[in-house]
Structures are given as C-alpha cells and as structure tokens.
C-alpha positions as CSV (number, residue, x, y, z in Angstrom):
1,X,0.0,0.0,0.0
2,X,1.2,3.1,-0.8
3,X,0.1,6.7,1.5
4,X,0.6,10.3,1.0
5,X,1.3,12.7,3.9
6,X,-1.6,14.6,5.2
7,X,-0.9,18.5,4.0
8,X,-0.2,20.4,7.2
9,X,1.2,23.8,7.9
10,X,4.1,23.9,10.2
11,X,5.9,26.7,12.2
12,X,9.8,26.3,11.9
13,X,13.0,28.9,11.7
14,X,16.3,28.3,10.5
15,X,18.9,28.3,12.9
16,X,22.0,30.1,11.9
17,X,25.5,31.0,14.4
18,X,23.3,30.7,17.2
19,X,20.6,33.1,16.6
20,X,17.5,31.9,15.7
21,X,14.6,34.7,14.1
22,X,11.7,33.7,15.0
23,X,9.0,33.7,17.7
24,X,10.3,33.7,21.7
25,X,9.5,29.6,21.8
26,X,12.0,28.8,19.6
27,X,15.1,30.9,21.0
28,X,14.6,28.9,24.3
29,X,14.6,25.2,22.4
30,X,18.2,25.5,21.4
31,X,20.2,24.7,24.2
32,X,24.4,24.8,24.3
33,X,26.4,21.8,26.2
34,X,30.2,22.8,26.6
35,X,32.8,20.5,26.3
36,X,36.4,20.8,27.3
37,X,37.0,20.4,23.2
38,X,34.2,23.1,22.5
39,X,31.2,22.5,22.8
40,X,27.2,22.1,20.7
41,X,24.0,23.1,20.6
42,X,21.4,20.6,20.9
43,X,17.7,20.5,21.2
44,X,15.4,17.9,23.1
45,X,13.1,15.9,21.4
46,X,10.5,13.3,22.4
47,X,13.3,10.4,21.4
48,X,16.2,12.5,23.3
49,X,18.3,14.6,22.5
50,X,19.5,16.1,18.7
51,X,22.5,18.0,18.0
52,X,21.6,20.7,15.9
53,X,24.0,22.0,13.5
54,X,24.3,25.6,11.5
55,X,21.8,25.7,8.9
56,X,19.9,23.3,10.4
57,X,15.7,24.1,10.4
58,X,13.9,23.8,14.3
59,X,10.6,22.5,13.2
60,X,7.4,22.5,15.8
61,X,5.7,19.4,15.4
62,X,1.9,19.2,15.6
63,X,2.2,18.2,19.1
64,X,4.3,21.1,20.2
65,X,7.3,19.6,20.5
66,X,10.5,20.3,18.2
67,X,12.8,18.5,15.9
68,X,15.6,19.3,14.2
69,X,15.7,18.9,9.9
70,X,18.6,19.0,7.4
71,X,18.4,21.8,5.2
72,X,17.9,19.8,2.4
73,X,15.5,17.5,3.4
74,X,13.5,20.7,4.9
75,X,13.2,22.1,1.1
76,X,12.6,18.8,-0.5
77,X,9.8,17.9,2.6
78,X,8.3,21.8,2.9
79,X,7.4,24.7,0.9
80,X,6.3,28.4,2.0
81,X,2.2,28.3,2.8
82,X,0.5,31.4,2.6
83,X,0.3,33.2,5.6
C-alpha cells in the first residue's frame, strides 16, 4: 500500500551561528552543552536529545514539540504556505 502525507502547515525557523529569528518559543529550544573540546547546541526531542547544527531548520511538530531537519531535506519535505 502506498500513503501520502496529510498537508499540514508547520511553524519552523532556520537556525544560523546561534541566533534563531523567529518567535520567543524557539530561541529557548536550542540549548548549548560545553565541552572541554568546544562544545554544541542541541535541542530535546521526544526520542532524546538532537545536535543541531548551523543551517539546520527547528521545526514544531503538531504536538508542540521540536525537531531538528537538514536543510535539504527541509526544502525537498516543505514549501512556504500562505500566511
């Protein structure tokens, strides 16, 4: 059997050095665990938590809750909706 996604509209911003644009509930998702080699950003998802990486889209799911997605997969998965 074969299915087709069910069209949805989701809420995600890119994130970029850092800073994310974007409503407040994003900027506190990204969190930043030093090392003593550096360090990374990661966010916390239902299965645990992701590293997310520069260029990397924070997408809210239609639970609430947050995942990170490749840039490329984002813009082969997405496209802009109408506001």
């Amino acid at each position: 059997m074969k299915y087709r996604k069910k069209p949805i509209v989701i809420e995600a911003v890119q994130f970029l050095e850092s800073t994310i644009n974007g409503p407040a509930e994003f900027k506190d998702v990204v969190k930043f665990r030093k090392k003593i080699s550096g360090g990374y950003f990661y966010i916390k998802t239902p299965e645990g938590e992701h590293i997310v990486l520069d260029g990397d889209f924070i997408i809210k799911g239609i639970k609430g809750e947050f995942y990170p997605c490749k840039e490329d997969i984002f813009h082969l998965t997405y496209e802009k909706a109408d506001d």
